[in-house]
MDTraj code that builds the backbone (N, CA, C; nanometers):
import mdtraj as md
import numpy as np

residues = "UNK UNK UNK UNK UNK UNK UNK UNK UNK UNK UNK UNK UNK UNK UNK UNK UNK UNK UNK UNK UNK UNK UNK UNK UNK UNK UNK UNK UNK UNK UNK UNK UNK UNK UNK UNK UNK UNK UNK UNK UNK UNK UNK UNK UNK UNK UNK UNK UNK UNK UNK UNK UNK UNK UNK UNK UNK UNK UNK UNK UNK UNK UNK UNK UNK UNK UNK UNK UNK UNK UNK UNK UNK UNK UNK UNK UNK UNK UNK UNK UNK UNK UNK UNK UNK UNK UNK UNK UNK UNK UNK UNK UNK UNK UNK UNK UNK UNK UNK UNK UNK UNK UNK UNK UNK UNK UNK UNK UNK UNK UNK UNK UNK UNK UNK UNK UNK UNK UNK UNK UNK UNK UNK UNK UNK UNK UNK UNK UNK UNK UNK UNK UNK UNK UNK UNK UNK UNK UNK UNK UNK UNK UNK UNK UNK UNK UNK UNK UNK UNK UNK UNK".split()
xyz = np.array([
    [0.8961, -0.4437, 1.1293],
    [1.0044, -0.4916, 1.0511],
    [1.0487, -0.3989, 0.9417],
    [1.0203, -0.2610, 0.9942],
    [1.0840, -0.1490, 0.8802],
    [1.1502, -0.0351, 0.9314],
    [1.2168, 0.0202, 0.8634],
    [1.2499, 0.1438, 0.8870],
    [1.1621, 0.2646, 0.8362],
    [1.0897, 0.3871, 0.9132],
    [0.9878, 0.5004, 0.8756],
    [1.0880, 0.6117, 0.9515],
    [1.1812, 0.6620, 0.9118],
    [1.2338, 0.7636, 0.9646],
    [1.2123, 0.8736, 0.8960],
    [1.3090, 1.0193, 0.9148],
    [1.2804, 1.1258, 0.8647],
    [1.3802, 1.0982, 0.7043],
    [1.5086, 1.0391, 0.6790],
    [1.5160, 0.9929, 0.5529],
    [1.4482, 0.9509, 0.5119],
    [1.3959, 0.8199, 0.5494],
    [1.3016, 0.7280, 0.4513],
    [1.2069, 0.7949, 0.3977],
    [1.1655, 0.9244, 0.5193],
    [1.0143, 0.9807, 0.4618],
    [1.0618, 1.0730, 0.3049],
    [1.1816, 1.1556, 0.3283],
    [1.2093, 1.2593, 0.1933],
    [1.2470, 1.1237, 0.0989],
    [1.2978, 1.0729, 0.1082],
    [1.3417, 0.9295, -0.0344],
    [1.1808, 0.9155, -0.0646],
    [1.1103, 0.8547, -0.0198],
    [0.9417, 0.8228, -0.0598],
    [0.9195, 0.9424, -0.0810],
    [0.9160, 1.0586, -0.0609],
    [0.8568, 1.1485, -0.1248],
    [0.9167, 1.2272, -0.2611],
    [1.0798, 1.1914, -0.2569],
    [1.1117, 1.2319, -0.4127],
    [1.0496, 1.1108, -0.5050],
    [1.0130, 0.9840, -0.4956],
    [0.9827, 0.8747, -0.5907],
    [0.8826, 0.9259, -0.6102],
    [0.8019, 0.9547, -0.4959],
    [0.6270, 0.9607, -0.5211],
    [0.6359, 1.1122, -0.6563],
    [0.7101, 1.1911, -0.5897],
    [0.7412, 1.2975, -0.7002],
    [0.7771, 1.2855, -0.8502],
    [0.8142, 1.1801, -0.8472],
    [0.8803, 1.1685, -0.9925],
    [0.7717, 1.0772, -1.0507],
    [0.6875, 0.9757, -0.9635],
    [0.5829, 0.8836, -1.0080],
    [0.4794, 0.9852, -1.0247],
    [0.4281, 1.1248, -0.9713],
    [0.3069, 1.1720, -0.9170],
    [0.2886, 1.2631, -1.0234],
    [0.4164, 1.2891, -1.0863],
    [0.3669, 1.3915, -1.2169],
    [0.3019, 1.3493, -1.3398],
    [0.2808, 1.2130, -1.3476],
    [0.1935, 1.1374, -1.4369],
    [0.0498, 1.1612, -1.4142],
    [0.0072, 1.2251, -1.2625],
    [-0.1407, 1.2205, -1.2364],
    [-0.1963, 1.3382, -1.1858],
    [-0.2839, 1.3647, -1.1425],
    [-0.4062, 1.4595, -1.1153],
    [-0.3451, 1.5338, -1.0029],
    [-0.3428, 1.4403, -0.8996],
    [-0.3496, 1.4251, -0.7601],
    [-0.2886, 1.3632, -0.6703],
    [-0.2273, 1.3393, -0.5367],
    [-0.1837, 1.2580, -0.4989],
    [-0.2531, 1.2866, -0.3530],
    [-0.2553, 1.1434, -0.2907],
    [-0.3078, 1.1508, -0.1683],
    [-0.2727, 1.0141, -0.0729],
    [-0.2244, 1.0714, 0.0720],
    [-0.1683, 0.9728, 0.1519],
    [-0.2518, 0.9492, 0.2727],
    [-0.2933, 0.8656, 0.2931],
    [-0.3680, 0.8234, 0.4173],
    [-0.2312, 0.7492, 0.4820],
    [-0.2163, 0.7835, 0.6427],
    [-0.1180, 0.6958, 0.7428],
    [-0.1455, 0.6329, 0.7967],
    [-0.1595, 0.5329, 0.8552],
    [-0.2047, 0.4120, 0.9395],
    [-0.1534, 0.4727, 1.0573],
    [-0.2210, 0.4011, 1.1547],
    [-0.2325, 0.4794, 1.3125],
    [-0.0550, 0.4251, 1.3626],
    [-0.0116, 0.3310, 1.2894],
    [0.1158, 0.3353, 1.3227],
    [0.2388, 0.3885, 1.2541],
    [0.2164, 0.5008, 1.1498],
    [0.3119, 0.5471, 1.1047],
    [0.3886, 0.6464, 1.1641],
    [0.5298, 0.6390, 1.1868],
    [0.5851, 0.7665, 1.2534],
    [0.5878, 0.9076, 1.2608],
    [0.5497, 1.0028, 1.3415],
    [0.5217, 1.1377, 1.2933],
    [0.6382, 1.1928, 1.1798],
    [0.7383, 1.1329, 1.2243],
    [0.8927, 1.2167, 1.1979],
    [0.8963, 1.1706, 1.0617],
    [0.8259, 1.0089, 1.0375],
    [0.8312, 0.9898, 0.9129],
    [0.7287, 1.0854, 0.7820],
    [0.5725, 1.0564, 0.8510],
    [0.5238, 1.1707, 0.7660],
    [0.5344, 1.3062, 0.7484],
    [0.5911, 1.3694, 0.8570],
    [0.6433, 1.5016, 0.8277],
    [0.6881, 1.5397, 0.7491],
    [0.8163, 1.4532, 0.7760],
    [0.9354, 1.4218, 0.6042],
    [0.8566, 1.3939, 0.4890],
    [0.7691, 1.2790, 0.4884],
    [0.6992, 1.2585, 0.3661],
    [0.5949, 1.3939, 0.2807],
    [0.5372, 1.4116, 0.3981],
    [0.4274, 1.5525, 0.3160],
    [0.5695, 1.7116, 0.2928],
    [0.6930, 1.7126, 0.3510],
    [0.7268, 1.8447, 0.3351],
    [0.7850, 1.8188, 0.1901],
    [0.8187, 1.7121, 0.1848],
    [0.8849, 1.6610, 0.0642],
    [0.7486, 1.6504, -0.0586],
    [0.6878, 1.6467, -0.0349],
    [0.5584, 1.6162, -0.1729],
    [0.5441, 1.7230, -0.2549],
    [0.6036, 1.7650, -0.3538],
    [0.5764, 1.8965, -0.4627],
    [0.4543, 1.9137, -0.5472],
    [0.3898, 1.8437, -0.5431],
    [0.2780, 1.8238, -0.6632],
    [0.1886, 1.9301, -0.6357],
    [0.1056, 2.0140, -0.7117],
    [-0.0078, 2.1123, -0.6799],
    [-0.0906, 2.0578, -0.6090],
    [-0.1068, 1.9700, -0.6673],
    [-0.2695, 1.8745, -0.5491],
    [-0.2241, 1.7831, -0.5012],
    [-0.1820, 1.7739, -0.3606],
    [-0.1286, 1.6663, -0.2787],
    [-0.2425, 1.6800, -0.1527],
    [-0.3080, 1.5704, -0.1056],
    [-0.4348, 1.5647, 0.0257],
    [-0.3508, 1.4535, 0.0821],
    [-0.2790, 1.5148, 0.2069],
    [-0.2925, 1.3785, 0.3275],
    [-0.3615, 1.3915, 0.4542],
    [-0.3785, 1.2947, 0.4866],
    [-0.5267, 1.3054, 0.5749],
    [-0.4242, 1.3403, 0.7408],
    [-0.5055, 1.4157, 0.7936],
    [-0.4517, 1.4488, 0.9322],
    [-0.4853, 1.3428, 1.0937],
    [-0.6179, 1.2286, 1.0025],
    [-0.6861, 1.1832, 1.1128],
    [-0.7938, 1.1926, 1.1816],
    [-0.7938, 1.3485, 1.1360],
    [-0.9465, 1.4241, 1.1547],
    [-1.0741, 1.4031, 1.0465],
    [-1.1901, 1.3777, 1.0687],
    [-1.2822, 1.3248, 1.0248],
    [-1.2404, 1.2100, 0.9745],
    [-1.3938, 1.1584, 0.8686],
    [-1.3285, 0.9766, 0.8672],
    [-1.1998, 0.9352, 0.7488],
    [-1.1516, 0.8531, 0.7628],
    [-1.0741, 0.8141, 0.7374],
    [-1.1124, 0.8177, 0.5665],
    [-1.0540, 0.8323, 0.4759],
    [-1.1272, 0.8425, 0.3339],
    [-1.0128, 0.7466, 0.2378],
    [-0.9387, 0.6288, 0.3067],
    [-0.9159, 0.4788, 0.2606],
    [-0.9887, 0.4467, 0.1957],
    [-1.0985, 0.4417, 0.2283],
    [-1.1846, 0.2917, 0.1299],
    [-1.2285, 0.3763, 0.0626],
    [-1.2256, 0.5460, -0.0028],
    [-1.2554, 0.6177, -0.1106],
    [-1.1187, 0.5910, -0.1988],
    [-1.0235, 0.6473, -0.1297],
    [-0.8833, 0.6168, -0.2294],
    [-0.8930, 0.4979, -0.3009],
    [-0.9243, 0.3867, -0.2325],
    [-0.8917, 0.2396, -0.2512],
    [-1.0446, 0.2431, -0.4146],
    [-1.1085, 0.3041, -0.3814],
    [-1.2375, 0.2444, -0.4996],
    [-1.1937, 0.3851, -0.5916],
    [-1.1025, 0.5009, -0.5754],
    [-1.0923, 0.5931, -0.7251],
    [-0.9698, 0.5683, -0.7764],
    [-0.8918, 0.5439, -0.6648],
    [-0.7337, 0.5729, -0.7916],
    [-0.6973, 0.4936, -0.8242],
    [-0.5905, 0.5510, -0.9832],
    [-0.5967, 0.5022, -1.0914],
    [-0.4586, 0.4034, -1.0427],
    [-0.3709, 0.4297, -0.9244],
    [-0.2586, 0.3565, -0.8851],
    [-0.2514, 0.3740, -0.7790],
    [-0.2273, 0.2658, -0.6998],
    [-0.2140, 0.3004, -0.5123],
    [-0.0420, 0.2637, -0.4984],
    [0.0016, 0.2713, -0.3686],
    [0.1581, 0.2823, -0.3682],
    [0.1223, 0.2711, -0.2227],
    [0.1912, 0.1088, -0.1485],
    [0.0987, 0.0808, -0.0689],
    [0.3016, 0.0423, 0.0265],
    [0.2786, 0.0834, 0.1289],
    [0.3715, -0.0139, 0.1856],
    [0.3969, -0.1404, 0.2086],
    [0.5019, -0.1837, 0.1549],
    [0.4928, -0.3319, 0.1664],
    [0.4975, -0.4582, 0.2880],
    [0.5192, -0.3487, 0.4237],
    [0.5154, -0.4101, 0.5454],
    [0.4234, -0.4410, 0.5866],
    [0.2961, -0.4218, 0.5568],
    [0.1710, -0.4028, 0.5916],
    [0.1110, -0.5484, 0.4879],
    [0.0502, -0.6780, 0.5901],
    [0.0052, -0.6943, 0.5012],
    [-0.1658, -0.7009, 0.4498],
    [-0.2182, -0.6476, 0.5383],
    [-0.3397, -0.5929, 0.5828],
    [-0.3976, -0.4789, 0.4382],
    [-0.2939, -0.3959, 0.4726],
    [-0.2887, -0.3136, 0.3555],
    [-0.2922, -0.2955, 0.2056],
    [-0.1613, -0.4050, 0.2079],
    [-0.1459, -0.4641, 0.0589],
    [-0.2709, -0.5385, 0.0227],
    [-0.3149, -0.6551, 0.1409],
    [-0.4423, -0.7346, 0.0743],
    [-0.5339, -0.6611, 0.0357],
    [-0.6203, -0.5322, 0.1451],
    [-0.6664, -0.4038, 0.0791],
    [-0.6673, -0.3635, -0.0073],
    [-0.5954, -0.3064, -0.0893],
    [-0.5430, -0.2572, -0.2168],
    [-0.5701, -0.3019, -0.3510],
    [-0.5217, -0.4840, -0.3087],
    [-0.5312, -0.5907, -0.4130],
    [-0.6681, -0.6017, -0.4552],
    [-0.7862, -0.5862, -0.3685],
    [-0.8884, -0.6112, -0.3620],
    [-0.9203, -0.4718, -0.4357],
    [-0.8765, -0.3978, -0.4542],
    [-0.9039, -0.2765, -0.5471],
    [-0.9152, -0.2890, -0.6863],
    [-0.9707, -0.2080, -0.7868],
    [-0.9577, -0.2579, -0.9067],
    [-0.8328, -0.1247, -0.9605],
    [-0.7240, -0.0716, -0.8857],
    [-0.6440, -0.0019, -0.8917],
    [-0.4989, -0.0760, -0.9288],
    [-0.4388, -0.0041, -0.9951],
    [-0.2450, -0.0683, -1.0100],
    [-0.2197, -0.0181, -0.8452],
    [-0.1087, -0.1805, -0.8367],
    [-0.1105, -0.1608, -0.6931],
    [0.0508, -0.1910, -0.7212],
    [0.1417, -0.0881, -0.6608],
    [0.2657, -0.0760, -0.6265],
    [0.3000, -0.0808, -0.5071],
    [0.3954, -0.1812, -0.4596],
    [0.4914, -0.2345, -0.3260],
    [0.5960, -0.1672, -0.2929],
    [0.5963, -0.0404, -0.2030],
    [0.7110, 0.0159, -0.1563],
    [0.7458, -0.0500, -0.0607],
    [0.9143, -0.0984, -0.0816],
    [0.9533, -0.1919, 0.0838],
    [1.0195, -0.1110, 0.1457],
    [0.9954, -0.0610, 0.2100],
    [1.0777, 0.0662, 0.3103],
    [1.1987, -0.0345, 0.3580],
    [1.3228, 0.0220, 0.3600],
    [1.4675, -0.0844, 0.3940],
    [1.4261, -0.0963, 0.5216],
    [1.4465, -0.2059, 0.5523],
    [1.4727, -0.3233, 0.6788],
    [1.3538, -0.3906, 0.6728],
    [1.3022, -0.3887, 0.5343],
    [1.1454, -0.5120, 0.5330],
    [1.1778, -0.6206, 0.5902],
    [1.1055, -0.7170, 0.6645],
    [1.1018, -0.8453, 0.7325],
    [1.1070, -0.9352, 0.6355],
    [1.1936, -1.0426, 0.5983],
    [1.2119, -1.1237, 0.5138],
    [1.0745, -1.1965, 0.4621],
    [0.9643, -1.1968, 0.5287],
    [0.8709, -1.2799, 0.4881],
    [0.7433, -1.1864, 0.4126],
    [0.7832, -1.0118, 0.4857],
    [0.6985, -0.9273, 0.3481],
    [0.7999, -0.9015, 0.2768],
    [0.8857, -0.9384, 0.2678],
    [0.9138, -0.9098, 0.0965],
    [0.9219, -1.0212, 0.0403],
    [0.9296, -1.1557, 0.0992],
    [0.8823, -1.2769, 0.0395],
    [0.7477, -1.2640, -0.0442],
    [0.6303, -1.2211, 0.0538],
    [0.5288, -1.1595, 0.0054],
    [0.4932, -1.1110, -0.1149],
    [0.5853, -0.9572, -0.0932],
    [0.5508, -0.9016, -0.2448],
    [0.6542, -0.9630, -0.3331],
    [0.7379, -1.0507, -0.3306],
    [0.8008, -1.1230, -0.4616],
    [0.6958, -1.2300, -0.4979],
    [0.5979, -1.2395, -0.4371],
    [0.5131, -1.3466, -0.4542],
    [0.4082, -1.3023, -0.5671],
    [0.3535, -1.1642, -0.5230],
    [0.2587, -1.0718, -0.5811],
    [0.3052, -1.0323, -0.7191],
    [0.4299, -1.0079, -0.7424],
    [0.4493, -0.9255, -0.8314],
    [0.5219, -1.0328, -0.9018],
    [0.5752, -1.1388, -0.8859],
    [0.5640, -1.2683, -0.9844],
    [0.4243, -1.3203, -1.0631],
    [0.3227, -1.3274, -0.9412],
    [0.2079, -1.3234, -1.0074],
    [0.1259, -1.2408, -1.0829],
    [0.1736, -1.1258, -1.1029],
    [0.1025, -0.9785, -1.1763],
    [0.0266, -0.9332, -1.1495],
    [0.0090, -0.9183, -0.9877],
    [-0.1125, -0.8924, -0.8954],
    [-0.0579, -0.7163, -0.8905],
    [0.1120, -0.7275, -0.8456],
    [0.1837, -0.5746, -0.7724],
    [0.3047, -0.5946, -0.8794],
    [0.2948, -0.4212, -0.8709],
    [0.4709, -0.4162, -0.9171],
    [0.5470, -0.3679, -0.8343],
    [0.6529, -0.3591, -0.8231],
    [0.7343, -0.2418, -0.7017],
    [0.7591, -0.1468, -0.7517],
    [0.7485, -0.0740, -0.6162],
    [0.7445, 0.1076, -0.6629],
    [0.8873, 0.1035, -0.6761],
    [0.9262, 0.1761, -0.7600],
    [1.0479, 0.2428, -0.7594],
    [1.0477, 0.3932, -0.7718],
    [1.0119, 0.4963, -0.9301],
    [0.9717, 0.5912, -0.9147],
    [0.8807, 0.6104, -1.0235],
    [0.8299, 0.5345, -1.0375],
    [0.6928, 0.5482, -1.1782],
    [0.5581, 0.4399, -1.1345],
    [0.4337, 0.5131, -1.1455],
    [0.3801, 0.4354, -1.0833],
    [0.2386, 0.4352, -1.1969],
    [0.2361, 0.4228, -1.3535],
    [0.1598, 0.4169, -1.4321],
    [0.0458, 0.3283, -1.3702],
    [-0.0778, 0.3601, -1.4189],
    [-0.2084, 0.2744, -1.4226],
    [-0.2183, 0.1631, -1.5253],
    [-0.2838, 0.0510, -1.4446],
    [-0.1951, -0.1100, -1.5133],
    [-0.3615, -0.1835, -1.4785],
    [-0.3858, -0.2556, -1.6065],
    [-0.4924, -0.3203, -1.5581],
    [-0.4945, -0.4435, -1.5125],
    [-0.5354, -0.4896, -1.3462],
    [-0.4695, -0.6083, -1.2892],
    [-0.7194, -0.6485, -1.2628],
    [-0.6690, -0.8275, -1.2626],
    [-0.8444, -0.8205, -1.1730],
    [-0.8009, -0.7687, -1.0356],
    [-0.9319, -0.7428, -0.9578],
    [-0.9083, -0.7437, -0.8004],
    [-0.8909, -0.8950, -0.7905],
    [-0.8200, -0.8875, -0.6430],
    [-0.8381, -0.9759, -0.5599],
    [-0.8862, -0.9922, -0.4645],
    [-0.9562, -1.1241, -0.4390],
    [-1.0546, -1.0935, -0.3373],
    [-1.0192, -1.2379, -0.2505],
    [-0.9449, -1.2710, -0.1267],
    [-0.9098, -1.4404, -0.0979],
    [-1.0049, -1.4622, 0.0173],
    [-1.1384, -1.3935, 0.0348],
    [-1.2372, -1.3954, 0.1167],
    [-1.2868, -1.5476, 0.0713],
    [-1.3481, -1.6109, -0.0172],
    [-1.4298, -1.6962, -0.0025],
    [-1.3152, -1.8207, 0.0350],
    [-1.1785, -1.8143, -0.0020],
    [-1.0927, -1.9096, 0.0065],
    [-1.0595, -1.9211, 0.1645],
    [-1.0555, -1.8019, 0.2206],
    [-1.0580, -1.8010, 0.3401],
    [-1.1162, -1.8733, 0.4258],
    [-1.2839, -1.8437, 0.4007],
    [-1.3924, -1.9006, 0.4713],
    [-1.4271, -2.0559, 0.4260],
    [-1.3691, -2.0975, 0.3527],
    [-1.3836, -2.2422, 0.3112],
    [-1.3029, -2.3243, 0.3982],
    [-1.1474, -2.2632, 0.3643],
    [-1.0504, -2.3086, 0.4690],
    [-1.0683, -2.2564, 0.6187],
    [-1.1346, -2.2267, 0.6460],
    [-1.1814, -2.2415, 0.8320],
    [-1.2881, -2.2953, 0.8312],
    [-1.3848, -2.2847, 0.7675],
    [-1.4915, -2.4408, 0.7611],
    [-1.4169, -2.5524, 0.7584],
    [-1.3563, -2.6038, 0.6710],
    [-1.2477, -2.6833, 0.6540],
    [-1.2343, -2.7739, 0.8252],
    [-1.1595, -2.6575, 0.8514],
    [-1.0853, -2.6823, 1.0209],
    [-1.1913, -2.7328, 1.1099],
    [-1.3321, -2.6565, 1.1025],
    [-1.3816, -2.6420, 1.2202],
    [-1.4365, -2.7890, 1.2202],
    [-1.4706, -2.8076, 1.0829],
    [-1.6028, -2.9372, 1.0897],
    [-1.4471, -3.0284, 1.1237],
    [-1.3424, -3.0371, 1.0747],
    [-1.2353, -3.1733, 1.1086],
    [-1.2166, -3.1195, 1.2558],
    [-1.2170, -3.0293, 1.3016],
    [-1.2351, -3.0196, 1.5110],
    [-1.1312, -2.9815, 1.4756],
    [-1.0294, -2.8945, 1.3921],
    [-0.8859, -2.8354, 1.4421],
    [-0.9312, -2.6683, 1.4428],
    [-0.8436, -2.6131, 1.5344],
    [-0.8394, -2.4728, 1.5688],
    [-0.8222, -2.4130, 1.4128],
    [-0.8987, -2.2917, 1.4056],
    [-0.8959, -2.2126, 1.2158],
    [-0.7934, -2.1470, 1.3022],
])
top = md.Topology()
chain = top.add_chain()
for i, resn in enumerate(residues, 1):
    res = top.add_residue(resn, chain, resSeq=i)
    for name in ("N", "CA", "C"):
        top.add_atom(name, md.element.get_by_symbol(name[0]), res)
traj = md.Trajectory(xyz[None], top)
């Protein structure tokens, strides 16, 4: 429910540019479904001295990003991702790449009403949010189901 083309990728990479000079480092991990044409665009476009995006090769170093940095910048189509993130003790920013599916960006208007996310635009300061964690709420509500005999 998005658009990842070779625009979308240089637009995300001038924001990340203008957000990225506030920090150290910048670094992009892609999900196995991101478009080549899109990250191409995204990494040729990244100016920063220290920019690491991962190629795929060796392990995946997500759940390092997710436990050091000081701000993640997470796509907002994903909601796998975003919950990820949240669960971070990191500022977590919602990029909606245009043609988001009405119900993730329902989503992150949900998040960022609650002061969980902000949306990226092009500044992406470090913000102190708790993690979130909706694991035990989860597992209550499918106990819930199972003992009343309905499908979790």
């Amino acid at each position: 429910g998005a658009r990842y083309g070779v625009e979308e990728g240089r637009a995300l990479a001038a924001r990340i540019n203008a957000a990225g000079a506030a920090f150290a480092s910048i670094a992009v991990t892609p999900s196995r479904r991101t478009p080549g044409e899109f990250l191409a665009a995204l990494t040729a476009g990244l100016v920063h001295e220290r920019v690491f995006v991962w190629d795929w090769r060796g392990e995946n170093p997500y759940t390092d990003m997710l436990a050091n940095a000081a701000s993640l910048i997470v796509a907002a189509d994903s909601h796998n991702m975003m919950s990820e993130a949240l669960a971070s003790p990191a500022g977590v920013y919602a990029w909606r790449p245009p043609g988001l599916a009405a119900k993730m960006d329902w989503f992150a208007d949900r998040l960022e009403a609650a002061g969980a996310a902000r949306r990226f635009t092009d500044n992406a300061p470090a913000f102190e949010r708790a993690p979130l964690d909706a694991t035990p709420e989860i597992i209550a509500a499918i106990r819930t189901r199972l003992e009343a005999g309905r499908p979790a």
